[in-house]
C-alpha positions in Angstrom: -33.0 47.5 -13.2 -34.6 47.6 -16.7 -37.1 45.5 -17.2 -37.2 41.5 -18.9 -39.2 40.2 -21.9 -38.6 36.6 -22.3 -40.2 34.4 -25.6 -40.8 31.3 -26.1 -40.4 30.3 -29.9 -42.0 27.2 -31.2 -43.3 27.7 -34.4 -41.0 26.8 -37.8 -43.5 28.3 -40.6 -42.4 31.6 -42.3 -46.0 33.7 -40.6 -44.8 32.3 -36.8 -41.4 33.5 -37.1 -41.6 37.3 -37.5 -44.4 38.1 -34.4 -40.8 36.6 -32.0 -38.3 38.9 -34.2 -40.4 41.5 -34.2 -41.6 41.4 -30.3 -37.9 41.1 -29.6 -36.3 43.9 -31.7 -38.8 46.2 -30.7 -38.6 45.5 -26.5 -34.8 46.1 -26.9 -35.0 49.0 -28.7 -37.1 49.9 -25.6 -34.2 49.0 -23.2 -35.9 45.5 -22.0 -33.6 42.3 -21.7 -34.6 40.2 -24.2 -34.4 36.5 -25.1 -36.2 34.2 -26.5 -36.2 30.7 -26.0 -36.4 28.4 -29.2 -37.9 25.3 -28.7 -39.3 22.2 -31.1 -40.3 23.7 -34.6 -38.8 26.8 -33.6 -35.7 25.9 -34.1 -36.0 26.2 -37.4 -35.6 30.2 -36.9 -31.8 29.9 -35.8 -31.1 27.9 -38.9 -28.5 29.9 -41.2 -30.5 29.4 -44.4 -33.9 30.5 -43.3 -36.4 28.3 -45.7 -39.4 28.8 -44.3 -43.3 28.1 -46.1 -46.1 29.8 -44.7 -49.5 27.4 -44.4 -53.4 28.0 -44.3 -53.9 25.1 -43.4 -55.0 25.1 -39.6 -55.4 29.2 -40.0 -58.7 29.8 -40.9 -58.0 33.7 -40.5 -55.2 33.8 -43.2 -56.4 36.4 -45.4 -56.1 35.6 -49.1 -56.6 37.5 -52.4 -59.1 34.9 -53.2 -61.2 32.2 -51.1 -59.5 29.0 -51.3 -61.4 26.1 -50.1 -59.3 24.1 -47.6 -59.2 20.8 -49.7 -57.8 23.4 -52.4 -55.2 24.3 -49.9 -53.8 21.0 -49.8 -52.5 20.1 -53.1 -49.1 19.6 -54.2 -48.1 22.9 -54.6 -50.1 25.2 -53.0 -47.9 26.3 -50.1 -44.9 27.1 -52.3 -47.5 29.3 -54.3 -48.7 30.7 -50.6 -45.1 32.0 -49.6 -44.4 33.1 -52.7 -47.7 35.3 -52.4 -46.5 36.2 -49.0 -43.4 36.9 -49.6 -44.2 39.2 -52.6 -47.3 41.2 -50.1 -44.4 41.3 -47.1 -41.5 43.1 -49.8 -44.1 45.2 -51.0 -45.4 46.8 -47.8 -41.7 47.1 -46.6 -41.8 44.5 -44.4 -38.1 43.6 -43.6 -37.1 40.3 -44.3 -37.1 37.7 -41.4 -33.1 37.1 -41.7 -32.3 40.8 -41.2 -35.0 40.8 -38.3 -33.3 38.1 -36.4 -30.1 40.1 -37.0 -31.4 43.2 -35.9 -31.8 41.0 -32.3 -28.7 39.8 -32.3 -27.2 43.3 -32.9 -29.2 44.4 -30.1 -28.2 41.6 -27.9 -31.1 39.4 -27.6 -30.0 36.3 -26.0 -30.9 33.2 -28.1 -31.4 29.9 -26.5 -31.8 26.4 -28.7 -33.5 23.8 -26.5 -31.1 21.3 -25.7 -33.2 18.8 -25.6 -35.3 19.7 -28.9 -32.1 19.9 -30.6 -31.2 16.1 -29.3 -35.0 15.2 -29.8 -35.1 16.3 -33.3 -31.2 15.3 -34.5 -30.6 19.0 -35.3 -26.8 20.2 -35.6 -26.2 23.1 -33.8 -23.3 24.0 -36.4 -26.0 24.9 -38.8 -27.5 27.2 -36.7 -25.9 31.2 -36.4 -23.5 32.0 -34.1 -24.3 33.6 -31.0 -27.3 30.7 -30.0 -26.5 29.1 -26.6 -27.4 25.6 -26.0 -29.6 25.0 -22.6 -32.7 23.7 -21.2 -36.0 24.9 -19.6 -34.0 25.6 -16.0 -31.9 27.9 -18.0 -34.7 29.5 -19.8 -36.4 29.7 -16.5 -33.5 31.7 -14.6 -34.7 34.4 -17.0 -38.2 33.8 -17.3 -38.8 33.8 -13.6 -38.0 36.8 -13.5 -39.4 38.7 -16.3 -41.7 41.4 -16.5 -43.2 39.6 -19.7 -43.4 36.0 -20.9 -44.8 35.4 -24.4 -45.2 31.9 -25.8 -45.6 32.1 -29.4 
């Protein structure tokens, strides 16, 4: 039996989605079952057109090329600047970009789960998000969970 790594997604900001990609790529590549379960804001990372912002605001340990007081960081503005700047750090250290991350996962057969009831919640049509993402609750997320050697909630 190989072992299980089972994530819950529920961030929507461009910083929260790679740690889920990258955690999930990276235990397959080890041989681990892998899914990850993406629920409230997180569904924002099975979207087809991934446009995501990164925000300081409420992370304190964002590091920046420059302090930038916190009333700074919220005028009109100032997260589009932010992902830009993040954007531009991520290309230029390699980093790969989050759409061919999440494709990496499906390649190596993550199992991607859209909360049901998020997706009813929130309105969201499921025809916008890629193919391959399974529609089901917590008791489905569960069957896998329960018995997984790792459970990350991010």
């Amino acid at each position: 039996m190989s072992k299980k790594l089972a994530i819950i997604a529920t961030k929507g900001t461009l910083d929260w989605a790679y740690p889920p990609f990258i955690l999930a790529s990276t235990a397959s590549a080890l041989g681990y079952d892998t899914e990850i379960f993406f629920t409230f804001y997180g569904l924002k990372l099975v979207e087809k057109k991934l446009d995501l912002k990164v925000s300081s605001l409420g992370n304190p340990g964002m590091p920046m090329p420059m302090p930038v007081p916190v009333l700074m960081q919220a005028l009109p503005g100032m997260q589009s600047m932010m992902t830009v700047m993040m954007k531009k750090k991520m290309k230029s250290k390699g980093v790969a970009p989050l759409d061919e991350l999440r494709d990496l996962c499906q390649e190596a057969e993550v199992r991607f789960i859209a909360c049901q009831m998020t997706v009813d919640l929130f309105e969201f049509d499921s025809s916008t998000f890629v193919d391959g993402v399974e529609l089901g609750g917590a008791a489905l997320f569960f069957e896998f969970a329960g018995d997984s050697d790792v459970c990350l909630f991010i």
